[in-house]
C-alpha positions in Angstrom: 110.6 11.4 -119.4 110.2 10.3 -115.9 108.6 14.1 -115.5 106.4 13.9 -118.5 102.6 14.4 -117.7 100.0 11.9 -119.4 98.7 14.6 -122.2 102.5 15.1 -123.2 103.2 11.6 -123.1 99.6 11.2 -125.2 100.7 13.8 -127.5 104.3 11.6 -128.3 102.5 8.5 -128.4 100.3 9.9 -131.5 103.5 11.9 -133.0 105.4 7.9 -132.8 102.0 6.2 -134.3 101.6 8.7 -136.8 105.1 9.5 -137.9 104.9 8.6 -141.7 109.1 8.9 -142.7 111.6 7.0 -140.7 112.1 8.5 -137.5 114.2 7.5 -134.9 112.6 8.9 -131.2 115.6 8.9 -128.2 114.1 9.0 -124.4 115.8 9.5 -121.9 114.5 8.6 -117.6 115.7 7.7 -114.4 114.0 4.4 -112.4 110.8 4.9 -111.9 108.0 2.6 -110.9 106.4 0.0 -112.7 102.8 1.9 -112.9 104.3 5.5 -114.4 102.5 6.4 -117.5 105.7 6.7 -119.3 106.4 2.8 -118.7 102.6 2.1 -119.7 103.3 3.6 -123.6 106.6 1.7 -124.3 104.5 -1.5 -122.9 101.7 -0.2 -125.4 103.7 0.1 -128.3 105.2 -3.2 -128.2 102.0 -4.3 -129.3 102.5 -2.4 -133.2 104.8 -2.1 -135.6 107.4 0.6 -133.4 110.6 -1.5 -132.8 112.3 -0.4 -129.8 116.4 -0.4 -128.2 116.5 0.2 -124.9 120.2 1.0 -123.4 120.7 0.8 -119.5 122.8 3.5 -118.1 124.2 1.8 -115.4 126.1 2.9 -111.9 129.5 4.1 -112.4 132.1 1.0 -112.0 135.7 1.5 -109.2 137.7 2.7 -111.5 135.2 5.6 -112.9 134.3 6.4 -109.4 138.4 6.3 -108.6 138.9 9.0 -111.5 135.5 10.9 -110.6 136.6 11.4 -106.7 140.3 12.3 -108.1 138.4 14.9 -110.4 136.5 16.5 -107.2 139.8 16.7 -105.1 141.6 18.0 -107.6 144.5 15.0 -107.1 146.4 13.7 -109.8 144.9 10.0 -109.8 148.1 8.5 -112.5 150.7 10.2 -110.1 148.3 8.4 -106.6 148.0 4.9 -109.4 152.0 5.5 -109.7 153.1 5.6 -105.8 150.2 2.9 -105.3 152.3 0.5 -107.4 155.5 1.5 -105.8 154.5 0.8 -102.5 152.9 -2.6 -103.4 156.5 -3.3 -105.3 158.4 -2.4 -102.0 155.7 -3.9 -99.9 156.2 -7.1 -102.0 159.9 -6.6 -101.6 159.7 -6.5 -98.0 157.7 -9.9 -97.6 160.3 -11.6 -99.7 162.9 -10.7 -97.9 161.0 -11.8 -94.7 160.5 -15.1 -95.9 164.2 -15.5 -96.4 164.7 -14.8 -93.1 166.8 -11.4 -93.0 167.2 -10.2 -89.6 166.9 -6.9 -90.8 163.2 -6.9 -92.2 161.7 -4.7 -89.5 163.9 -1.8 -90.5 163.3 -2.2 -94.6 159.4 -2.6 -94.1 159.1 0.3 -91.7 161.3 2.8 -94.6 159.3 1.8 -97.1 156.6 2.9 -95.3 157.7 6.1 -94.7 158.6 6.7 -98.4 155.8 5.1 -100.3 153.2 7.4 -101.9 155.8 10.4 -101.2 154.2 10.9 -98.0 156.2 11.0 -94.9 154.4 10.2 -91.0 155.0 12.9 -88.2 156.4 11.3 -85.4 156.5 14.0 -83.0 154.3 13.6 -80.3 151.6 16.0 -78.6 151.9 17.5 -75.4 149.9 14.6 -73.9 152.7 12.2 -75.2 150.1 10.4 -77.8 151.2 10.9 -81.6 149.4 13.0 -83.8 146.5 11.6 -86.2 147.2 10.7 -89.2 144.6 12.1 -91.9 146.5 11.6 -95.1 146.7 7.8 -94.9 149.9 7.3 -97.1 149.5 3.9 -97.7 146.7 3.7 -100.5 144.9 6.9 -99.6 142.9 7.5 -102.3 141.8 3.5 -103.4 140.5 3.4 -100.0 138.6 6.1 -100.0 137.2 5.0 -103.8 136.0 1.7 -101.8 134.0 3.8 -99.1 132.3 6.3 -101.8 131.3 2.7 -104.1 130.3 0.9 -101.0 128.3 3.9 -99.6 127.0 5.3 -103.1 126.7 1.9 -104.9 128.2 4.5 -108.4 125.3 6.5 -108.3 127.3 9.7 -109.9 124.8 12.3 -108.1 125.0 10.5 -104.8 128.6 10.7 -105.2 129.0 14.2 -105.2 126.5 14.6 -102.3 128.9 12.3 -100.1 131.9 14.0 -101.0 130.3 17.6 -100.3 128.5 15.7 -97.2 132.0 14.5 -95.7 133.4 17.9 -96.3 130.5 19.7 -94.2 131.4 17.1 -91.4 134.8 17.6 -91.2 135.5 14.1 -92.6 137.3 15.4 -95.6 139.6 18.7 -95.1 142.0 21.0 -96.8 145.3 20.8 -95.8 146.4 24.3 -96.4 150.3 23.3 -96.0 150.3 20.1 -98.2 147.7 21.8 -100.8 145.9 18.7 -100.8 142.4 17.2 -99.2 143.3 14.9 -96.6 140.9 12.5 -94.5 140.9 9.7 -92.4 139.3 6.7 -93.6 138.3 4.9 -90.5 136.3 8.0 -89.4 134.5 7.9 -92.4 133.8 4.0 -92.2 132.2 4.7 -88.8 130.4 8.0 -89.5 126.3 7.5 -90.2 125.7 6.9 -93.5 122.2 7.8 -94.9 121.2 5.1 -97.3 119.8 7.1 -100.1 120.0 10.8 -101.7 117.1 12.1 -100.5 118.3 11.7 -96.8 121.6 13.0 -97.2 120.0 15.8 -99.2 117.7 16.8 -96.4 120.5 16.1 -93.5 122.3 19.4 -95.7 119.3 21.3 -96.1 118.8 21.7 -92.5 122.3 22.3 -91.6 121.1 25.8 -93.8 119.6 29.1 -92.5 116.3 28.6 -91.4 114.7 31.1 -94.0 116.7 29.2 -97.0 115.2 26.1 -95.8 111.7 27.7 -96.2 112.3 29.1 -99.5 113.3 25.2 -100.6 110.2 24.3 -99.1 108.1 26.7 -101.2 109.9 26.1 -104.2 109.4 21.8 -103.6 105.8 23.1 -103.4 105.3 25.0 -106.3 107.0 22.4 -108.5 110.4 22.3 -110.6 110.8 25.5 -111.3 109.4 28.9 -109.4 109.7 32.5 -110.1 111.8 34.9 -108.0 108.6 37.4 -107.2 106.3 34.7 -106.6 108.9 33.4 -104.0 109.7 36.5 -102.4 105.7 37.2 -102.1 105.4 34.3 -100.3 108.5 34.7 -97.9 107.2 37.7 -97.0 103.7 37.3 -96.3 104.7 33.4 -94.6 107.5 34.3 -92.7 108.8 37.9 -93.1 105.6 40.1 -92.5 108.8 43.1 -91.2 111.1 42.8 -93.9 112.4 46.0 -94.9 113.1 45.1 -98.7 110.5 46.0 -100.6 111.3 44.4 -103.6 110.4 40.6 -104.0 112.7 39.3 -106.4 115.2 40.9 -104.4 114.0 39.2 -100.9 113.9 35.7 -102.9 117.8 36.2 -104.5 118.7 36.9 -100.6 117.5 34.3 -98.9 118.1 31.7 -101.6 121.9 32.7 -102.4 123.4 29.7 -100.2 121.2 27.8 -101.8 122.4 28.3 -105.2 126.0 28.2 -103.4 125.1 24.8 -102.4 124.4 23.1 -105.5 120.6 22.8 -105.0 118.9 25.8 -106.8 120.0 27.0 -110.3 119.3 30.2 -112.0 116.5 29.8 -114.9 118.0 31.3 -118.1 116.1 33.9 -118.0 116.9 34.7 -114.4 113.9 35.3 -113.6 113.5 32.2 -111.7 115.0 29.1 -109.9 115.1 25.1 -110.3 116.1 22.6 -108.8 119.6 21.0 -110.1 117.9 17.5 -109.5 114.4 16.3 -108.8 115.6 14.3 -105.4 116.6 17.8 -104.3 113.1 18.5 -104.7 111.9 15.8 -102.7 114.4 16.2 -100.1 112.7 19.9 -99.4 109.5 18.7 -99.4 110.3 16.0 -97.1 111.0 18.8 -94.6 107.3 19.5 -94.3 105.4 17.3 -91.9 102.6 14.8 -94.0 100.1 15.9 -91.9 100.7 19.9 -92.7 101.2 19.1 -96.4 97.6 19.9 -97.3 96.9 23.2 -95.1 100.8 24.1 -96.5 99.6 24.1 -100.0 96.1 25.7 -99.3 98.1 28.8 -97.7 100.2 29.1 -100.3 97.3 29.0 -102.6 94.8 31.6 -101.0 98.0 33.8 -100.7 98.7 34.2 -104.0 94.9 34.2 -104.6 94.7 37.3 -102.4 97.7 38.9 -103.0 98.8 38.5 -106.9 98.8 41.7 -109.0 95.9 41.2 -111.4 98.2 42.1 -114.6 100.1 38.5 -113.4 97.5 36.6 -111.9 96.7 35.0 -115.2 100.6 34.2 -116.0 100.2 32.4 -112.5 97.1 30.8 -113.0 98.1 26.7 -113.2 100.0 28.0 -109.8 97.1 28.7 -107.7 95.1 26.9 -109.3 97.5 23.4 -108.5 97.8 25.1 -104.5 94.3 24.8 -104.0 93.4 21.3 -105.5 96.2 19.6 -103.5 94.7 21.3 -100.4 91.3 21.3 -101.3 89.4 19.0 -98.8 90.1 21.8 -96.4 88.1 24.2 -97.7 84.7 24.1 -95.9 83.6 28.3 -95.8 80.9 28.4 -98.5 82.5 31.7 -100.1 85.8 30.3 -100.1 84.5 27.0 -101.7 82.4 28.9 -104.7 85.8 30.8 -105.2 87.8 27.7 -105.8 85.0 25.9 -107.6 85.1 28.7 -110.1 89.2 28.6 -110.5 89.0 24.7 -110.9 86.4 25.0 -113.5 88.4 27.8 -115.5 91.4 25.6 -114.8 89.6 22.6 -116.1 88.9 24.1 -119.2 91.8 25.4 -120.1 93.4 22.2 -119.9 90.8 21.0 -122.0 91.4 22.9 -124.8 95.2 22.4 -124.7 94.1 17.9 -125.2 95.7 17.9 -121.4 92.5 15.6 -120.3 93.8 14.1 -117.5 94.8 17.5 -115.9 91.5 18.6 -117.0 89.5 16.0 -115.1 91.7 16.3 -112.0 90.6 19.7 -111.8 87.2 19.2 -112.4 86.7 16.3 -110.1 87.9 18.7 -107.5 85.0 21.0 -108.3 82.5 18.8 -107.9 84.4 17.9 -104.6 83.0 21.3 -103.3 79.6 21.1 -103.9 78.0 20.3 -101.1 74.2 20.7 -100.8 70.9 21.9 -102.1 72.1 25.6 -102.1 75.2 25.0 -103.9 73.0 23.9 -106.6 70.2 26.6 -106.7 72.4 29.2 -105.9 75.1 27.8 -109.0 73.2 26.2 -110.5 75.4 26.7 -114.2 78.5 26.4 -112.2 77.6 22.7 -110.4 76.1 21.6 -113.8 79.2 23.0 -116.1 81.5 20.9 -114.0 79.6 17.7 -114.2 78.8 18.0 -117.5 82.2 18.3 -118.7 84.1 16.3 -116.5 81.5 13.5 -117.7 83.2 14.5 -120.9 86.5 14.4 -120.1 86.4 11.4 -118.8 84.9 9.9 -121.8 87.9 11.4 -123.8 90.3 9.5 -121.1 88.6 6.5 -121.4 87.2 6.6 -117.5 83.5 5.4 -117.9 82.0 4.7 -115.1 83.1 8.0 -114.0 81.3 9.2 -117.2 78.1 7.4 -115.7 78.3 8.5 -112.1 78.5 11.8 -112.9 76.1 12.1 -116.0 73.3 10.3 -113.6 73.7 13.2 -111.3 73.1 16.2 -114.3 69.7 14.0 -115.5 68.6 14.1 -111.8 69.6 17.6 -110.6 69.4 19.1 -113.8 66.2 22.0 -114.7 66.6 22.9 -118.2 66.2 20.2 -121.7 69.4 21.4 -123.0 71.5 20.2 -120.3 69.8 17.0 -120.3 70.1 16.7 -124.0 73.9 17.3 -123.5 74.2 14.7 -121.0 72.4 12.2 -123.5 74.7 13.2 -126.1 78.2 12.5 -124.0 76.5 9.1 -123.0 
């Protein structure tokens, strides 16, 4: 639910108010803040006769996280639990015997050393005379490295699996070919950086990508969830590949995206006709890679692209697309063609929203209409246009409840307005 928009979460709210038969609804989220419109119905229903359970999901405890690292190392955690007792047995064994005084301690604590865990220490030295290091830490390998991942990830399941895959790209964690096993060293990775949320150690791995991959991400964290493979490709092309050879977009996008989907970050729609992202702080991560201050002009060019350069037989499948590219980069348009373009695609977008009951979509759009009208030509020259979008965004927000939006922008119809119906229609929303 924590990707629900306000018209869906409208739409539930009327199914859960309405629902005549015993129903039983189950949502599901992740954290979100305080304000999300999800949050606000569950407060709102409290007040009627809905009775609610909620059930925290909380972090993954020491001993899940244990069986969870085991699982993506591929060790046998009973057999490490096993040798972990054994060597606290002999360890135990040896400090008894110390206390009694046996002159021979040193030699019994340093062979059960050397025997616990069924791991034995090279002592052969290199050709400098130092010994070799010691990546397999023997003595409690694999507890130790469960109290880094906890410490670092807090149980977060996703995060975990990020570290692991993080410490494997570093070096931290490798394959030893000859023991079949991973193998690490644990002080390394207590002194490595650690990134203190997903989002950073998601981006650290996106730019340790090919520099086209890390633009397709960036697109895709643009458009939204999910993307199609032509619309991607297009882009690519016309962005950053204005030579490429293949002339096939869905093609150029399944190129430059494959380590992508390699990595764990992209996933193949159903249909295969298009890509997601395996989790929404991947999607953040990506679009953390473009600078705050280029967000705007990044969306716009996407926008006017596809505008420009869309098929017409798909331009209405990708409608919500460009129409979403332009609004979030819409303060920059200033050339007065350009603006009576995008005036016209918010109002179309407006009311298509509209007559799906998606009013707050619908009012975003047309607010950003009336953004672009400017001046006294705007209004002689449109004058349908300019009044359509006051007019019904002055409806719209009546429907969401926003009045003195309603009353702003009904004032301005009465005053600009030059025919009785549209004055009658303005006294009628009122």
């Amino acid at each position: 639910m924590h990707w629900a928009d306000p018209s869906s979460l409208e739409l539930i709210r009327t199914l859960i108010l309405g629902a005549k038969n015993p129903f039983t609804f189950l949502f599901t989220y992740r954290p979100v803040q305080p304000s999300h419109p999800f949050l606000q119905m569950i407060q709102d229903l409290q007040h009627t006769h809905i009775s609610k359970t909620e059930i925290q999901l909380r972090n993954l405890r020491e001993e899940s996280v244990r069986e969870l690292v085991a699982n993506l190392l591929n060790i046998d955690s009973r057999k490490e639990r096993l040798l972990e007792r054994e060597f606290r047995n002999e360890m135990k064994e040896c400090e008894e015997v110390k206390d009694m005084g046996v002159g021979k301690e040193k030699s019994i604590i340093k062979a059960s050393c050397n025997c616990c865990m069924g791991s034995r220490r090279n002592k052969s030295k290199s050709k400098e005379g130092s010994e070799p290091e010691d990546l397999s830490h023997p003595c409690t390998s694999l507890q130790r490295l469960t109290s880094a991942v906890c410490s670092i990830t807090n149980g977060n399941p996703f995060f975990i699996r990020q570290q692991i895959i993080c410490w494997i790209d570093q070096g931290l964690l490798k394959l030893d070919v000859k023991q079949h096993r991973w193998v690490w060293d644990i002080e390394k990775i207590r002194k490595c950086t650690v990134l203190n949320d997903v989002v950073s150690m998601v981006s650290e791995k996106i730019r340790r990508l090919p520099e086209l991959t890390q633009h397709a991400l960036t697109i895709c964290a643009c458009i939204g969830s999910k993307i199609d493979l032509h619309i991607l490709g297009l882009l690519l092309r016309e962005i950053f590949l204005p030579q490429c050879d293949v002339d096939d977009n869905e093609i150029l996008a399944e190129r430059e995206i494959e380590c992508a989907i390699q990595e764990g970050l992209l996933v193949k729609s159903p249909d295969r006709t298009g890509v997601t992202f395996v989790h929404d702080s991947i999607q953040s991560a990506a679009y953390s890679l473009l600078d705050i201050d280029n967000q705007s002009s990044f969306h716009l060019q996407l926008g006017r692209l596809l505008q420009t350069k869309l098929f017409p037989c798909i331009y209405q499948q990708h409608f919500f697309t460009i129409a979403n590219q332009l609004a979030r980069g819409y303060k920059l348009i200033t050339e007065r063609e350009e603006r009576i373009d995008a005036m016209q695609i918010f109002l179309i977008a407006g009311e298509k929203s509209r007559a799906a009951s998606a009013f707050p979509e619908a009012q975003f759009f047309f607010a950003r209409g009336i953004f672009l009208i400017r001046d006294e030509v705007d209004w002689k020259d449109n004058y349908r246009m300019c009044v359509d979008c006051y007019s019904k965004a002055a409806e719209t927000a009546a429907l969401t409840g926003d009045y003195e939006k309603m009353d702003e922008w009904l004032n301005i119809v009465l005053l600009r307005s030059k025919e009785l119906d549209d004055q009658l229609r303005a006294y009628y929303i009122r």
